[in-house]
N, C-alpha and C positions, 0 to 999 in steps of 0.2 A: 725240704720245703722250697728249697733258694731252687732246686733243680726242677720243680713240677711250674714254679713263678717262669724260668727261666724259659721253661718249653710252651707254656703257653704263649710265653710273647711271641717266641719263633714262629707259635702257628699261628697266631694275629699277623706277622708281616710277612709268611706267606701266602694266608689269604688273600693279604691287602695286595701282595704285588699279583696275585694270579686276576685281584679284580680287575687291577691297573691295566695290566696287560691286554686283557679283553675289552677293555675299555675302549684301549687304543688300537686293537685288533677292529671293534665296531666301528670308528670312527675312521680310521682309514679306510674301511672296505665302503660306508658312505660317502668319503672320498673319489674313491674308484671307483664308485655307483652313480656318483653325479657328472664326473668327469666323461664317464665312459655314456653315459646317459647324452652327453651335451655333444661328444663326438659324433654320437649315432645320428642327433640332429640334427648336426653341420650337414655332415655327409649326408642325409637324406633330405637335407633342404636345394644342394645345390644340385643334386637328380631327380629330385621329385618334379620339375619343372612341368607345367602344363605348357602343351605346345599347340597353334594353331593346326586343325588337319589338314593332310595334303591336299586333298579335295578343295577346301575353300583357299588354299594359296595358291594350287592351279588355275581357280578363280581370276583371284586378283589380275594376273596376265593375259584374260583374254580378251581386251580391247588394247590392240597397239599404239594407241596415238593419236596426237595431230599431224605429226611431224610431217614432211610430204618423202616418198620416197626416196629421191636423191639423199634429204638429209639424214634421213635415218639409217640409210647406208653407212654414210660419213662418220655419224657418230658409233655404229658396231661397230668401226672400225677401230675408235679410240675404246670401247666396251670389251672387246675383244683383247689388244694389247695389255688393257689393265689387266684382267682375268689372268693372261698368260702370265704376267709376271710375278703375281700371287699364286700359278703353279710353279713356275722354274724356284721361285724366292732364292733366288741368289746373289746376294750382296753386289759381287763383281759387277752385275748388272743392274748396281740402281740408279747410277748419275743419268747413263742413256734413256731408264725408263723415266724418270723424274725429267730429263730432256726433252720427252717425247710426248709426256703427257702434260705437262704444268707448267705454266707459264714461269717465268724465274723473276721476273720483273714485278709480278702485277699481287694481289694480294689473293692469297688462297687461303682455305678453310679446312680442317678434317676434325670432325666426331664422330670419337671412338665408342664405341657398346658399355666401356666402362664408366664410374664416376670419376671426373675429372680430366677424362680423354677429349679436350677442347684446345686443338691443336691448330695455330695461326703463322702464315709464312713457309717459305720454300724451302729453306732449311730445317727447320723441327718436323716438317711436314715429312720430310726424305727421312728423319731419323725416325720418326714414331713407324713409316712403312718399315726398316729396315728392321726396326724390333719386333714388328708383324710377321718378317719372312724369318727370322730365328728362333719367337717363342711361340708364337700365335699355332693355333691349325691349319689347317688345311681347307684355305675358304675358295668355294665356288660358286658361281651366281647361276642364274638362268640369262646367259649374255641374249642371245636369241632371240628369246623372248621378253626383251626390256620394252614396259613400254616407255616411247618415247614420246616428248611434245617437243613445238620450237617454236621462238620467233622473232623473226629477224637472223640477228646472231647468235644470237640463244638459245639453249636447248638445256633439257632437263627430263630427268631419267627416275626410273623408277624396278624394281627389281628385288626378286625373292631369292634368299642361296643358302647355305647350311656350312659352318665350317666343321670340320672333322676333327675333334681334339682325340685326346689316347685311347680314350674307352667310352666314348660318347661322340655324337654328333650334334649339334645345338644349331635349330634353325634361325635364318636373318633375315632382315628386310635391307637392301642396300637400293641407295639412292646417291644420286648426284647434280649438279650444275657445271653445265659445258660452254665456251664459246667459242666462238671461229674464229681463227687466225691464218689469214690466207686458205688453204686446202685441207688444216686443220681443226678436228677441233680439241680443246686443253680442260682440262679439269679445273674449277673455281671452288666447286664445294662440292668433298665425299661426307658420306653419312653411313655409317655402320650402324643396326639397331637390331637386339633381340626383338627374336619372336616368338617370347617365351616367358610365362609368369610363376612366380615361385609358389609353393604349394599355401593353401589359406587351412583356418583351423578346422572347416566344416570336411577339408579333404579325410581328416582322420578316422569320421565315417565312411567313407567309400572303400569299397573293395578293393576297388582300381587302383589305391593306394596301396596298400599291400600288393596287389600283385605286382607294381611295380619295382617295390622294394626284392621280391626275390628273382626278377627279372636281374636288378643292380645284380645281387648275390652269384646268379649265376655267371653273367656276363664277368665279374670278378675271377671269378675261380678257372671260368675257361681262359681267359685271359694267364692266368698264370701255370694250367694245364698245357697251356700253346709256349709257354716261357721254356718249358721243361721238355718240350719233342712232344708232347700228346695232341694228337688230333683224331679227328675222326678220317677214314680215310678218304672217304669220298661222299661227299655233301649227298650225292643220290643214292648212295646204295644202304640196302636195305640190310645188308649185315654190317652193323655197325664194329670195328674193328680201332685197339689204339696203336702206334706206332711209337717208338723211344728207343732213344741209347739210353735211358737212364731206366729205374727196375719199373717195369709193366704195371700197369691198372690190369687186371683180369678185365676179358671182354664181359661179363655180368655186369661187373660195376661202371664200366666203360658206357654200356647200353644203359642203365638206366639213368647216367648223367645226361648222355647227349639228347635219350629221347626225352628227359624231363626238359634239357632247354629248349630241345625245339618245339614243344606242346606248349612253353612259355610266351614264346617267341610269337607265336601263333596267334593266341591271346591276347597277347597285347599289339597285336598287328588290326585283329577285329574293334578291339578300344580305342584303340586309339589313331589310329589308322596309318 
């Protein structure tokens, strides 16, 4: 009798621990189903962006000004120097570009695209550009094409550009205020501004939303297909081939990646423009 009491208890607390278990099997994989839920929606909040189309930003720049000719030479020519030092972005070179462009004396201005980027004075101003040229992208304007006003000694600027981060390019609106100093002119106020809005909830009906989303996916994976030796061999040719020192994608599964991104690519070039 003691031994049939005995075995049932056993299989009461193994019942009990197998519910336990599952219990806590449930609960954790709820876990990892909201976590993983929230992650998806990070990451696709800060690429889902809707962006102004090319079209109407090529707009924006086709009235150049007031400025009169002369000055607006003058000032590409400080539009210009800034651009370049945002391409070279090399440290060693910032006191002379900071020399060259911005008064040291007088009181300067810089806002940055982020929250909080509200940057006042000649020294924090040199430091926020210097952390621009080591974390930042790769930013480029439409120098050229700035339109310009002036007046007086004054001038002020206006300007479209896009910077290049790892696996994305994110469009800008860059503006500034300049004045003349002798045969110069110097920066008083930069303005860095997206041009770009994060996705709203009516996007979840659109298509265009998803297809964006497997545009990310691909752009990912080629991305880490290029990490590894794989590419395609040549952007135009029509037999699509991979190359590696590491072991081969067969050219089947090679071809149906490259043509599925670039019939993506396509898509969302007609959407979005």
């Amino acid at each position: 009798m003691r031994r049939i009491v005995f075995r049932d208890v056993l299989y009461e607390a193994n019942v009990t621990v197998g519910l336990t278990r599952k219990r806590v099997l449930l609960a954790l994989a709820a876990v990892l189903l909201m976590v993983g839920g929230f992650a998806f929606g990070f990451v696709s909040c800060l690429h889902l962006k809707s962006v102004t189309s090319s079209d109407l930003r090529h707009q924006y720049l086709l009235q150049t000004g007031d400025a009169p000719a002369s000055v607006r030479a003058e000032v590409l020519v400080a539009l210009r120097a800034f651009q370049e030092g945002y391409i070279r972005r090399d440290p060693k070179e910032l006191d002379s570009f900071m020399y060259r462009l911005f008064p040291e004396n007088d009181d300067i201005l810089l806002l940055g695209t982020d929250a909080g980027e509200w940057v006042r004075g000649y020294r924090p101003v040199a430091e926020f550009i210097r952390t621009d040229w080591l974390k930042w992208g790769d930013f480029r304007f439409a120098v050229d094409d700035s339109i310009i006003w002036s007046s007086g000694d004054v001038a002020w600027i206006a300007s479209v550009g896009v910077v290049h981060e790892q696996r994305s390019d994110r469009p800008l609106r860059f503006s500034a205020i300049l004045t003349r100093n002798g045969n110069n002119w110097l920066f008083r106020q930069v303005h860095f501004q997206r041009d770009d809005r994060g996705p709203s909830p009516s996007d979840v009906l659109r298509a265009s939303t998803y297809l964006k989303l497997v545009r990310l996916v691909l752009q990912h994976i080629r991305g880490i297909l290029r990490e590894y030796g794989y590419a395609p061999a040549t952007h135009e040719s029509k037999d699509i081939s991979i190359q590696s020192c590491h072991q081969p994608i067969t050219p089947p599964e090679a071809a149906v990646f490259w043509n599925l991104q670039h019939t993506v690519e396509l898509l969302c070039n007609q959407h979005f423009g």
